[in-house]
SEDODREN-651523 format. One line per 2 residues: their letters; for each residue x, y, z of N, C-alpha, C, CB. Coordinates in pm, 1 decimal. Each point is the difference from the previous one (the first is absolute). Glycine has a CB too. Layout:
// SEDODREN-651523
a) X Y Z X Y Z X Y Z X Y Z; ...
END
This chain:
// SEDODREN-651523
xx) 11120.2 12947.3 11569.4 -104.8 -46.6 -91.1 -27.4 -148.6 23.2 68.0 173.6 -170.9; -186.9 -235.8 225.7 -31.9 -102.0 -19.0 -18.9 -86.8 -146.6 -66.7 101.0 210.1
xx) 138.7 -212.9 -174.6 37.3 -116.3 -110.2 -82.6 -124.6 64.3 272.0 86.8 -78.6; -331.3 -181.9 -32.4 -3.2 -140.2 1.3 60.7 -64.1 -18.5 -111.0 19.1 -21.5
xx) 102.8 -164.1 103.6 73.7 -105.4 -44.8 -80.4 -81.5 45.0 214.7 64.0 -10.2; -224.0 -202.7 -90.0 -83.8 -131.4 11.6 112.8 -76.3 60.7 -180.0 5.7 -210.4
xx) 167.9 -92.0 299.3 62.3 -81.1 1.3 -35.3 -144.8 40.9 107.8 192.1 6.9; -40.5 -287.9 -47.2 -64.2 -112.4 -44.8 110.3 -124.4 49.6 -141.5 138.0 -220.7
xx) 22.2 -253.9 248.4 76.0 -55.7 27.3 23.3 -138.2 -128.5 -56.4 120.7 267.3; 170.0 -217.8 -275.8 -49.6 -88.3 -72.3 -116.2 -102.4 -23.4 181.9 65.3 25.2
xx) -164.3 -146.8 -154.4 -107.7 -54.3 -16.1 42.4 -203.1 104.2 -74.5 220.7 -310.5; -4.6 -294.4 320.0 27.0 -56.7 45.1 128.8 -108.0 -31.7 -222.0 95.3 48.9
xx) 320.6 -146.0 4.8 55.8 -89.0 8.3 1.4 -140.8 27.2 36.8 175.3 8.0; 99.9 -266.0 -72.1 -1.2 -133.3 24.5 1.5 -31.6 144.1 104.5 -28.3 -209.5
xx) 22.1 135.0 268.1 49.9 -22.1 124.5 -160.6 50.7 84.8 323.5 50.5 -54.0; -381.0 36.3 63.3 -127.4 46.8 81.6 -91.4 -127.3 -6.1 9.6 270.6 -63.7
xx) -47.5 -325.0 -58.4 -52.2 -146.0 41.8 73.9 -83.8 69.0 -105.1 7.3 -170.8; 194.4 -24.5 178.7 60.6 -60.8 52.1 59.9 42.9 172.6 16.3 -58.0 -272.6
xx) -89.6 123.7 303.2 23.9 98.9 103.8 131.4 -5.2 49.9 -220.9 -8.2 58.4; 353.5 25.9 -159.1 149.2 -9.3 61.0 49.5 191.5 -20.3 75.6 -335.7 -103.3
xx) 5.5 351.1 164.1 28.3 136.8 63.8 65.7 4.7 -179.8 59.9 16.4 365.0; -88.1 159.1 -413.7 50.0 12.7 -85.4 71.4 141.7 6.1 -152.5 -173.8 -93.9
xx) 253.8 233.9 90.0 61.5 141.8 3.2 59.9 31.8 -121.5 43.8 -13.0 227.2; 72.4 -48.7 -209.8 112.4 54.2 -98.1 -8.8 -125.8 -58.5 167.7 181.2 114.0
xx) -186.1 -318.3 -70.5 -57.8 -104.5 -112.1 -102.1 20.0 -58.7 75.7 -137.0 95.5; -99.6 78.0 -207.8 -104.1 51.5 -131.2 -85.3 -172.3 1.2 203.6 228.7 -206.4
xx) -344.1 -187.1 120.0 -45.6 -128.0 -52.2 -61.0 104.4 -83.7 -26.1 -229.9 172.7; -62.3 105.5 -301.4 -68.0 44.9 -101.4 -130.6 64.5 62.0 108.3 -175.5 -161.8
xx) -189.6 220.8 50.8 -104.3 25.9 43.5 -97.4 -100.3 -11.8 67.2 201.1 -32.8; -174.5 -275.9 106.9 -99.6 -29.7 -72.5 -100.0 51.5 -111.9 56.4 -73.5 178.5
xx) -103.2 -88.3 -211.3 -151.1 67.9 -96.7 -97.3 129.8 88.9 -44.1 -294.5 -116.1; 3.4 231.1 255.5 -99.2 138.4 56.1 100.3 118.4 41.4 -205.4 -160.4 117.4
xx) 321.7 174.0 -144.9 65.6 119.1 60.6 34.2 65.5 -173.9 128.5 -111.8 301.1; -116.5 51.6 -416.0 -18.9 49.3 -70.6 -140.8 74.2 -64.3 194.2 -137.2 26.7
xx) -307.1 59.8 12.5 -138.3 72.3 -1.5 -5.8 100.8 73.1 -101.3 -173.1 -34.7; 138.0 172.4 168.7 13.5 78.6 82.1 58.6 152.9 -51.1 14.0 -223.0 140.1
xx) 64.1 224.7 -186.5 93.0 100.4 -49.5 -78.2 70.5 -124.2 225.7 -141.4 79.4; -285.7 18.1 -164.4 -121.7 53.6 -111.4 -76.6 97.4 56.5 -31.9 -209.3 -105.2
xx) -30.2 158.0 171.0 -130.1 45.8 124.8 61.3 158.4 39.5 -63.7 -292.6 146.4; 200.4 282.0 -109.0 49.0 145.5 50.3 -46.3 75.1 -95.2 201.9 -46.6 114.5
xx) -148.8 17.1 -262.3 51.8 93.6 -92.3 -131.9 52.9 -41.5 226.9 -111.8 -76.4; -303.8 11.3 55.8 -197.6 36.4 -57.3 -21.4 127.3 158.0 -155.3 -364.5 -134.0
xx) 155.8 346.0 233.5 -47.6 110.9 139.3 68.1 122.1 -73.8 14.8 -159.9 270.8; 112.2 167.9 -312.8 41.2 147.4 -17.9 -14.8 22.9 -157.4 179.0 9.0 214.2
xx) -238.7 -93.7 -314.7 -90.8 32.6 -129.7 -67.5 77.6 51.1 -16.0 -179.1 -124.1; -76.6 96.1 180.9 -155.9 71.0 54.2 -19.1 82.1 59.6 -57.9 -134.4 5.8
xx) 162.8 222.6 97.8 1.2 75.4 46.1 72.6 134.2 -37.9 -58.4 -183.6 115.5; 123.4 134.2 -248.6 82.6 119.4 -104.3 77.4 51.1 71.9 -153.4 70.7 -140.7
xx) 272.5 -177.8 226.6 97.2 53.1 68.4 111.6 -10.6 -82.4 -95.4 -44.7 206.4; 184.1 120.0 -240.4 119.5 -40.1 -65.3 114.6 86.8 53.2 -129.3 -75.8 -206.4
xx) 247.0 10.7 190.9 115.6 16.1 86.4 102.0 68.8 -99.3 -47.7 -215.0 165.2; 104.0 323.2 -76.7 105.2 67.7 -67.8 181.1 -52.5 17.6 -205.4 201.8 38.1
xx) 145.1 -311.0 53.8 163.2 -90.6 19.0 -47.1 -130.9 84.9 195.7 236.2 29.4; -91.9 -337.9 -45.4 -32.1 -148.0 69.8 139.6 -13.5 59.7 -187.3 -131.2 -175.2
xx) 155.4 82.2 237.3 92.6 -97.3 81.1 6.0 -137.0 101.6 36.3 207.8 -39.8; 69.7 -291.6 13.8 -58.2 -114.3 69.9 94.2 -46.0 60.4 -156.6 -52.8 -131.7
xx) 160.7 -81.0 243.0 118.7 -66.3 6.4 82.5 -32.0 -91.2 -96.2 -54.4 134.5; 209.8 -6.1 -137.0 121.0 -89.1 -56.9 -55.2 -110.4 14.1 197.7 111.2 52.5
xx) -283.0 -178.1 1.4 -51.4 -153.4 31.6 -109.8 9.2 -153.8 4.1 -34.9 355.8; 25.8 -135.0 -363.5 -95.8 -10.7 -128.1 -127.6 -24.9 -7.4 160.3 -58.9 -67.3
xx) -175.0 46.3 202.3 -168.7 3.1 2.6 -63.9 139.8 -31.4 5.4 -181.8 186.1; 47.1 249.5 -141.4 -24.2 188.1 29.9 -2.3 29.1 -210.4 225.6 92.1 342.7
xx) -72.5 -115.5 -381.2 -1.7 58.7 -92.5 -104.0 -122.8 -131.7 270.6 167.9 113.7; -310.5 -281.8 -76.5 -96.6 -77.8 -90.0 -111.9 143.0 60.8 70.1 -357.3 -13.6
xx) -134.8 342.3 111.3 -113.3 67.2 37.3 -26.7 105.3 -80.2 31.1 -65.2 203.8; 93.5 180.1 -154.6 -61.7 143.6 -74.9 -12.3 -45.5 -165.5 142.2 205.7 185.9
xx) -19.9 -292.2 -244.0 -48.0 -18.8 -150.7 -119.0 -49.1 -20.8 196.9 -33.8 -54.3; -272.7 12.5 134.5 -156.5 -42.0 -26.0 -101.6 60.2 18.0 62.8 -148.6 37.2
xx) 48.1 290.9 12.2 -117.6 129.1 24.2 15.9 104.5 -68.0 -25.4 -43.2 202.2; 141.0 54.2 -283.2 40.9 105.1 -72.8 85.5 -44.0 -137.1 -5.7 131.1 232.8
xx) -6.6 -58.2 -309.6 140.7 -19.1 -117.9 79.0 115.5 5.4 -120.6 -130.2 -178.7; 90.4 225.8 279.2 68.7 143.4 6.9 172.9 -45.1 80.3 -296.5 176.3 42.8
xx) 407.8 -79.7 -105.3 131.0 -31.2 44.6 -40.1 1.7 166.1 166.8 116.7 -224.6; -74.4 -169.1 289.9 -43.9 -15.9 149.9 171.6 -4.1 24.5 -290.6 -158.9 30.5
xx) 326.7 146.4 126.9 127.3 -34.7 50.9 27.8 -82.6 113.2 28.0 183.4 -89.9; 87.0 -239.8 91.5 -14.3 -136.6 80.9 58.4 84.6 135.1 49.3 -246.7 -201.5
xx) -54.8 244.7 317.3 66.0 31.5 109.4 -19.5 -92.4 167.7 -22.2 237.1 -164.2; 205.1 -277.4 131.6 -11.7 -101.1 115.8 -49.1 90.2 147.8 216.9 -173.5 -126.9
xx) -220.6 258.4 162.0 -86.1 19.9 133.7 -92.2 17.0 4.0 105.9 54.9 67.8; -223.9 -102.6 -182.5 -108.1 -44.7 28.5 -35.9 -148.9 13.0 -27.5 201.7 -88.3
xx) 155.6 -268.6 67.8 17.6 -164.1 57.0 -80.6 -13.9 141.0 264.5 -30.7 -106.3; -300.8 -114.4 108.1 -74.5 -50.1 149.5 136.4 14.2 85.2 -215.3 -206.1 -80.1
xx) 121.1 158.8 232.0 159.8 -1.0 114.6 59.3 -114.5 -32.2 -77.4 106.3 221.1; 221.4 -117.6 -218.9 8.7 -84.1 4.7 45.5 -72.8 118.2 -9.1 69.2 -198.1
xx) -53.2 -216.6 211.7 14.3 -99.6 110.7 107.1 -48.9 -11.1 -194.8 -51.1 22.1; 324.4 55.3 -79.2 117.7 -114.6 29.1 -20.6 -91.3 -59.9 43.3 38.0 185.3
xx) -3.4 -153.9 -47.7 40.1 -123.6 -22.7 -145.5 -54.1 -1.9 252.7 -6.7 107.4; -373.0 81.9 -74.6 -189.3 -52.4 -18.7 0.0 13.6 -171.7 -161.3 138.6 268.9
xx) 231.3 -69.4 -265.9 -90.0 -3.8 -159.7 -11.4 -142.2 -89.3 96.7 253.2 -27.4; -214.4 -267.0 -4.4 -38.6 -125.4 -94.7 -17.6 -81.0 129.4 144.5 14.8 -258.6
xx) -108.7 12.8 381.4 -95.2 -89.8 127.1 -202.1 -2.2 -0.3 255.5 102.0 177.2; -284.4 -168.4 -95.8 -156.4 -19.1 66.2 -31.4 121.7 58.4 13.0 -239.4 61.9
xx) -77.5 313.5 -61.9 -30.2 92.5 44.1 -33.4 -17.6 149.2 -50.7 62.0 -226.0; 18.3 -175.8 237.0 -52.5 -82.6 201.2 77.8 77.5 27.2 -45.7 -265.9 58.6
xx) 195.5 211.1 -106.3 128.7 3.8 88.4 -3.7 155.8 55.0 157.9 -194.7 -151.4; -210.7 275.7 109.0 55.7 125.9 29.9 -64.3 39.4 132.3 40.5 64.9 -246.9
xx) 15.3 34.7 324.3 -45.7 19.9 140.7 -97.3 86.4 3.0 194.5 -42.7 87.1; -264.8 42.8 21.0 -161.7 88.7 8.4 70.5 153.8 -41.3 -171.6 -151.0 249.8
xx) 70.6 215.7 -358.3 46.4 125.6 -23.8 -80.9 115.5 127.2 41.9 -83.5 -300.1; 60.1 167.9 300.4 109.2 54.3 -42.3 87.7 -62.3 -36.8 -46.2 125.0 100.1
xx) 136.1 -110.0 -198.8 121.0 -80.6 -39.5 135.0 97.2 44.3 -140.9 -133.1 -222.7; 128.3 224.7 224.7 131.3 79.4 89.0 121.2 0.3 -68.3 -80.3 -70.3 211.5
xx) 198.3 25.0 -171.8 133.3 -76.0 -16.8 -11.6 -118.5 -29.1 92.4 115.5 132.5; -176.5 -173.0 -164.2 -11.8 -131.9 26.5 121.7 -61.9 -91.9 -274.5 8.0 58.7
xx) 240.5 11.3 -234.7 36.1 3.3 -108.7 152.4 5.0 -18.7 -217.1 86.8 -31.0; 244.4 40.5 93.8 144.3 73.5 19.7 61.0 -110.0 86.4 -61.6 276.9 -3.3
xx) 35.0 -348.7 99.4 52.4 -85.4 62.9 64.8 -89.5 -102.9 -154.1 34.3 189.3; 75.1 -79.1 -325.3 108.4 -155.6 -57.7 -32.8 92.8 -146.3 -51.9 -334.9 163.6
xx) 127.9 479.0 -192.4 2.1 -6.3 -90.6 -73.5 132.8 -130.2 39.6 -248.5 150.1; -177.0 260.7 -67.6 -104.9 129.4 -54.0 32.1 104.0 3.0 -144.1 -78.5 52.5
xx) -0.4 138.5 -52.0 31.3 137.7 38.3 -111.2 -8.5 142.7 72.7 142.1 -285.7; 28.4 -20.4 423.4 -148.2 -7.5 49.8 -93.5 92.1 -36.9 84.9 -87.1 168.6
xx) -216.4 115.5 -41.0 -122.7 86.9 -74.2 15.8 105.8 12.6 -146.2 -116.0 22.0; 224.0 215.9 28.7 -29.4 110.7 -34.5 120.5 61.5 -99.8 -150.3 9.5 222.4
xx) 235.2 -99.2 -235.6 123.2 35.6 -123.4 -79.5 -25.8 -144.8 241.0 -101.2 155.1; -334.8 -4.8 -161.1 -86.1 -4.5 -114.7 -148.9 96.6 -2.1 115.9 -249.8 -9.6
xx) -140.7 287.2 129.0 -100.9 110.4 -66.9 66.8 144.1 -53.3 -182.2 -102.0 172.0; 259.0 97.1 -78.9 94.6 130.5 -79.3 6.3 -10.4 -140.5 155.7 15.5 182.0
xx) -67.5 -109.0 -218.4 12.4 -60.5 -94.9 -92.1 100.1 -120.7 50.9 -248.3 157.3; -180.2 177.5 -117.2 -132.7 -7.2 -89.4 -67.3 140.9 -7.7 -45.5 -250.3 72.9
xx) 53.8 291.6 80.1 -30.6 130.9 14.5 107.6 148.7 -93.7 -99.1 -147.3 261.2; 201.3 78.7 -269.1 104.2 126.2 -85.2 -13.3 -40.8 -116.1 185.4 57.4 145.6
xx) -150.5 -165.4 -188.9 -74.8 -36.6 -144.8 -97.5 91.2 -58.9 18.3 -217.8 69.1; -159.1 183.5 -0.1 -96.5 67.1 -42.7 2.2 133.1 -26.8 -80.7 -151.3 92.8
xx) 127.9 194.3 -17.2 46.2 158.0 58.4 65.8 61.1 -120.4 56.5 -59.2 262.9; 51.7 -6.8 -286.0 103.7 63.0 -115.3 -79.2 -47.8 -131.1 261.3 -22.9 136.3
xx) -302.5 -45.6 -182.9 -60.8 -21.1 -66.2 -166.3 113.4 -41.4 172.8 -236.1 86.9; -240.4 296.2 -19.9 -79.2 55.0 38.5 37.1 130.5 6.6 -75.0 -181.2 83.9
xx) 195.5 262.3 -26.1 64.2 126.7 -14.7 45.2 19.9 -149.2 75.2 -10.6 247.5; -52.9 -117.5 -301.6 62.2 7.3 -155.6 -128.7 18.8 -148.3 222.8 -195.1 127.8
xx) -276.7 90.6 -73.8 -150.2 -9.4 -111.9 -107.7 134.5 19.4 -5.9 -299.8 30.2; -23.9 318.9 -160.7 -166.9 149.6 17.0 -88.5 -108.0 -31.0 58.0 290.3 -124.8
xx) -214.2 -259.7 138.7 -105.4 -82.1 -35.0 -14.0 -110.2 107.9 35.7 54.1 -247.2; -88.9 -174.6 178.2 -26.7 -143.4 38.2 64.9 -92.8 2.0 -134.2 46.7 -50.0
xx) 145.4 -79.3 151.8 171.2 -139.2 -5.7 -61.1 -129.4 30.0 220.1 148.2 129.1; -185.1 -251.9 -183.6 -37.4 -155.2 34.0 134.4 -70.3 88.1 -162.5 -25.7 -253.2
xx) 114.3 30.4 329.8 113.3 -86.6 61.5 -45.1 -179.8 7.0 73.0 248.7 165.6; 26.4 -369.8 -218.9 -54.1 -140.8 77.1 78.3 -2.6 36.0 -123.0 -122.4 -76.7
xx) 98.1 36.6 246.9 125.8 -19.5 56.6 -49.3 -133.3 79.1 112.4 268.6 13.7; -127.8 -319.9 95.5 24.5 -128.4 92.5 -106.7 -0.7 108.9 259.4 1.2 -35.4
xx) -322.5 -72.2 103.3 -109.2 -20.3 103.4 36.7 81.2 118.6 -55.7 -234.3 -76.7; 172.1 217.7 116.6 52.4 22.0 173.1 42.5 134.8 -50.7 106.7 -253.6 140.8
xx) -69.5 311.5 -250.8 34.0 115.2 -60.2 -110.5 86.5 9.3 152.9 -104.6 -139.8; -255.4 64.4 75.7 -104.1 60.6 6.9 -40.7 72.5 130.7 -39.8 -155.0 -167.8
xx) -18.2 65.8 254.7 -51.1 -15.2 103.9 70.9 49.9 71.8 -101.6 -149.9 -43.2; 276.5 170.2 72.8 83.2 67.3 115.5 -30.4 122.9 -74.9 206.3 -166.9 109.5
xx) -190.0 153.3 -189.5 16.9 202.7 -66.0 -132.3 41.8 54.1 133.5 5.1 -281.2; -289.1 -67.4 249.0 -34.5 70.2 19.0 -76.8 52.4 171.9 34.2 -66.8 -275.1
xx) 20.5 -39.8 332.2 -18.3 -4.6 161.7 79.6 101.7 66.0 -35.4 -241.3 -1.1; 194.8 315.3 -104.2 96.3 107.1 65.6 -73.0 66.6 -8.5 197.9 -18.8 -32.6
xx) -337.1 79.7 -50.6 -21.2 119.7 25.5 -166.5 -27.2 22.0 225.1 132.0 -138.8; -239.5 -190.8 225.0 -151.2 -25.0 46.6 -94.2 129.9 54.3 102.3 -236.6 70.9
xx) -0.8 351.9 -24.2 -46.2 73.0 72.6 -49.9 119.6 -125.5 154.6 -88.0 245.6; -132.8 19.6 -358.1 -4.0 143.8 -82.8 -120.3 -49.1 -114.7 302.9 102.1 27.7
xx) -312.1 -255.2 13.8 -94.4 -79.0 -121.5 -169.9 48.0 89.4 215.3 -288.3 -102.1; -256.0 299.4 -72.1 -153.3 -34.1 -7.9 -57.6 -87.4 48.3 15.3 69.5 -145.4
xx) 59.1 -188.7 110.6 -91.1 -138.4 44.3 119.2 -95.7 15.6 -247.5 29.8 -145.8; 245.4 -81.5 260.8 39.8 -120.3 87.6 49.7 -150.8 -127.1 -220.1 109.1 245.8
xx) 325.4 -145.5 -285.1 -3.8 -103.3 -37.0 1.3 -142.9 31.2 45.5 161.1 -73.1; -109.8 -259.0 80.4 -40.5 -97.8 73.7 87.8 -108.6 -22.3 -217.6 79.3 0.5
xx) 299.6 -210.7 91.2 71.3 -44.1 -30.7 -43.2 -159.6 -95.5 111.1 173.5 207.1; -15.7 -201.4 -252.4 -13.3 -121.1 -111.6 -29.1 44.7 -144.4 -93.6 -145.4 183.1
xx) 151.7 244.7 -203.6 -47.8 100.8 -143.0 -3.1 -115.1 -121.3 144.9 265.8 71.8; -222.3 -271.7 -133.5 -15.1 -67.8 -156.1 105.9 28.4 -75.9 -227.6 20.8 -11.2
xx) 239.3 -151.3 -67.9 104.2 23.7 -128.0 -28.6 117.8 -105.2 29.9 -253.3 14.0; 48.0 352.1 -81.2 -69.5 137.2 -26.2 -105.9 21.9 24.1 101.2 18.3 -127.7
xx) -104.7 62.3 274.5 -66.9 65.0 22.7 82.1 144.8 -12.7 -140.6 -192.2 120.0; 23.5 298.8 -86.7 80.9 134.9 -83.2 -32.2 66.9 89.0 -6.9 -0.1 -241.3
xx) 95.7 99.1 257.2 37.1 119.8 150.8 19.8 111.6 -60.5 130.7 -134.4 168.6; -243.6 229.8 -185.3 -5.1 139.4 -39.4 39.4 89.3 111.5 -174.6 -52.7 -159.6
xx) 284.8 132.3 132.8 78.8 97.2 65.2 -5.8 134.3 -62.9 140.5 -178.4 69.1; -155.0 312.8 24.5 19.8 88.5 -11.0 138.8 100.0 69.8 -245.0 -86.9 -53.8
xx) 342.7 107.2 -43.3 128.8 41.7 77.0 46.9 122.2 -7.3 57.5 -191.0 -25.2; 10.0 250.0 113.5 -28.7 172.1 38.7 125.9 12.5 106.0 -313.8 32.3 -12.9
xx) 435.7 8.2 7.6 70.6 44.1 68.3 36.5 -102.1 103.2 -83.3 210.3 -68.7; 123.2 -305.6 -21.0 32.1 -133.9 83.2 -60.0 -98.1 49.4 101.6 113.5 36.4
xx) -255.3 -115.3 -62.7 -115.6 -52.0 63.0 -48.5 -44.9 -56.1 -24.5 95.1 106.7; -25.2 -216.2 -80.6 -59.4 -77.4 -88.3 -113.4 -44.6 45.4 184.5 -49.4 -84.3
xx) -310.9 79.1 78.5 -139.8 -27.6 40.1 -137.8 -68.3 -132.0 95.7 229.2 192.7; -83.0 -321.7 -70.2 -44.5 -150.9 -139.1 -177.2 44.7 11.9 222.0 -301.3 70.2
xx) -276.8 308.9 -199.8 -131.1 31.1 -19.6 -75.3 -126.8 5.6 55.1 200.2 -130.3; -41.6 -270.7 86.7 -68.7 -140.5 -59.7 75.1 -110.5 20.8 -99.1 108.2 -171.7
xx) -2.4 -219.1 192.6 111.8 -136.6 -48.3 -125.0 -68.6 -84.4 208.2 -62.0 246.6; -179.2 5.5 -354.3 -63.0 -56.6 -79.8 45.6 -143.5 -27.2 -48.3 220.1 -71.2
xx) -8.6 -319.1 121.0 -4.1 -171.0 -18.8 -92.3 -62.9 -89.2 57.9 -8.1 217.3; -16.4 -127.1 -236.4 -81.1 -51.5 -80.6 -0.8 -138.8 59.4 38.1 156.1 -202.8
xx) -159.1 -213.4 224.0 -49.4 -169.4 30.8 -90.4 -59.0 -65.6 35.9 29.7 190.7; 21.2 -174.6 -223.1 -79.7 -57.7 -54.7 -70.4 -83.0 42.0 103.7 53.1 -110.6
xx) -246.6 -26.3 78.5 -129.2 -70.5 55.4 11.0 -135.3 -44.7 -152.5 198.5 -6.0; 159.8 -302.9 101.8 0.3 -127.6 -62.5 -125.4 -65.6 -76.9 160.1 -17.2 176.4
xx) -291.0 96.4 -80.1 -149.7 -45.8 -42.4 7.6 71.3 -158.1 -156.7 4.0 279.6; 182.5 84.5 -320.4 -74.4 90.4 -83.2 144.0 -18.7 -100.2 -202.2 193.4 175.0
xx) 332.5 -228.7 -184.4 93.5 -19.2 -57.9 13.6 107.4 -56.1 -10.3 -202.3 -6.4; 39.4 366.1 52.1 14.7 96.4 -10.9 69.9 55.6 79.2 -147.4 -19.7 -93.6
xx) 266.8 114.6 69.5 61.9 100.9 84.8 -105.2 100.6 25.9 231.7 -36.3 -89.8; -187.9 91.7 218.2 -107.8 127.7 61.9 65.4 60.4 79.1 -199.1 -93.7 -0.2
xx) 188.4 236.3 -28.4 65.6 88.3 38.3 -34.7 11.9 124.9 29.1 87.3 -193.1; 45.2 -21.8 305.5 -55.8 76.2 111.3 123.1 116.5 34.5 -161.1 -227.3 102.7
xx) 106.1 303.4 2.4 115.5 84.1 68.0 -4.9 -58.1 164.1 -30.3 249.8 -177.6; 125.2 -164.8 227.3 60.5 14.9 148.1 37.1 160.9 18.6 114.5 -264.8 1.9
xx) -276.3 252.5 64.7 25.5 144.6 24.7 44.6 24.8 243.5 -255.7 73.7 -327.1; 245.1 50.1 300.9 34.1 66.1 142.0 -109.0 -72.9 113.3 83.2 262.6 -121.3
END
């Protein structure tokens, strides 16, 4: 039986302005990553989506986020945590080497990349074999984006890299498979001082 799941990423951060590597280190959220997260919660008003379970990271950006999208009980689960970088974390993001990032991480400390998509990928999985209905997942940028690149061959539409602070990844899951319908972003027009929606389609 095919199931949904939203999944989402956080709203923006101190550390993301600040463009320093963030994983298993935390920062607050900003003012626009808290709008941001508003902005989520009004898309799935309007669209009369509602969720029969949540879930988010252990990081406090993740769990500020979903509380700004829901008041429904939700659950914290560390393997939907970002990768983590080691001894980078709370570093410059410069510093880091042209991605692919590989082992890189695992070298002083991380995790490398395919021990963390696993990671993310069984997460989801067990999580998803367990829940009926509509599931919210928030979880992390590089989270996002590796999960949904493991199963590219099964997605609707192509996700494009540099994903927005919550932006949202509609999944359809079926016998282990997870095939992403939509991605839904939000930018703000500097002329018109308005967020505006768009997609990324195939």
């Amino acid at each position: 039986m095919k199931k949904t799941v939203y999944m989402m990423r956080h709203g923006q951060t101190l550390f993301n302005v600040q463009k320093k590597n963030q994983g298993w280190c935390d920062s607050p959220l900003t003012e626009q990553g808290i709008e941001q997260a508003k902005i989520a919660k009004q898309y799935f008003i309007d669209n009369d989506i509602h969720f029969d379970a949540a879930y988010c990271s252990t990081s406090e950006r993740c769990v500020d986020t979903l509380e700004l999208l829901t008041d429904m009980p939700y659950t914290r689960c560390k393997g939907l945590k970002e990768w983590n970088f080691g001894q980078f974390e709370g570093k410059d993001s410069f510093l880091n080497p042209p991605s692919p990032f590989g082992d890189f991480f695992k070298n002083f400390g991380g995790e490398g990349q395919e021990e963390f998509v696993q990671r993310i990928v069984s997460t989801m999985t067990e999580i998803m074999e367990k829940e009926e209905g509509t599931v919210l997942v928030v979880s992390h940028g590089a989270a996002c984006a590796r999960f949904t690149h493991y199963f590219d061959e099964h997605n609707k539409i192509i996700a494009h890299k540099g994903l927005k602070n919550c932006a949202i990844f509609k999944y359809e899951y079926e016998d282990g498979i997870f095939s992403l319908q939509e991605l839904i972003e939000y930018e703000f027009n500097k002329n018109t001082k308005q967020w505006e929606r768009y997609f990324t389609n195939k």
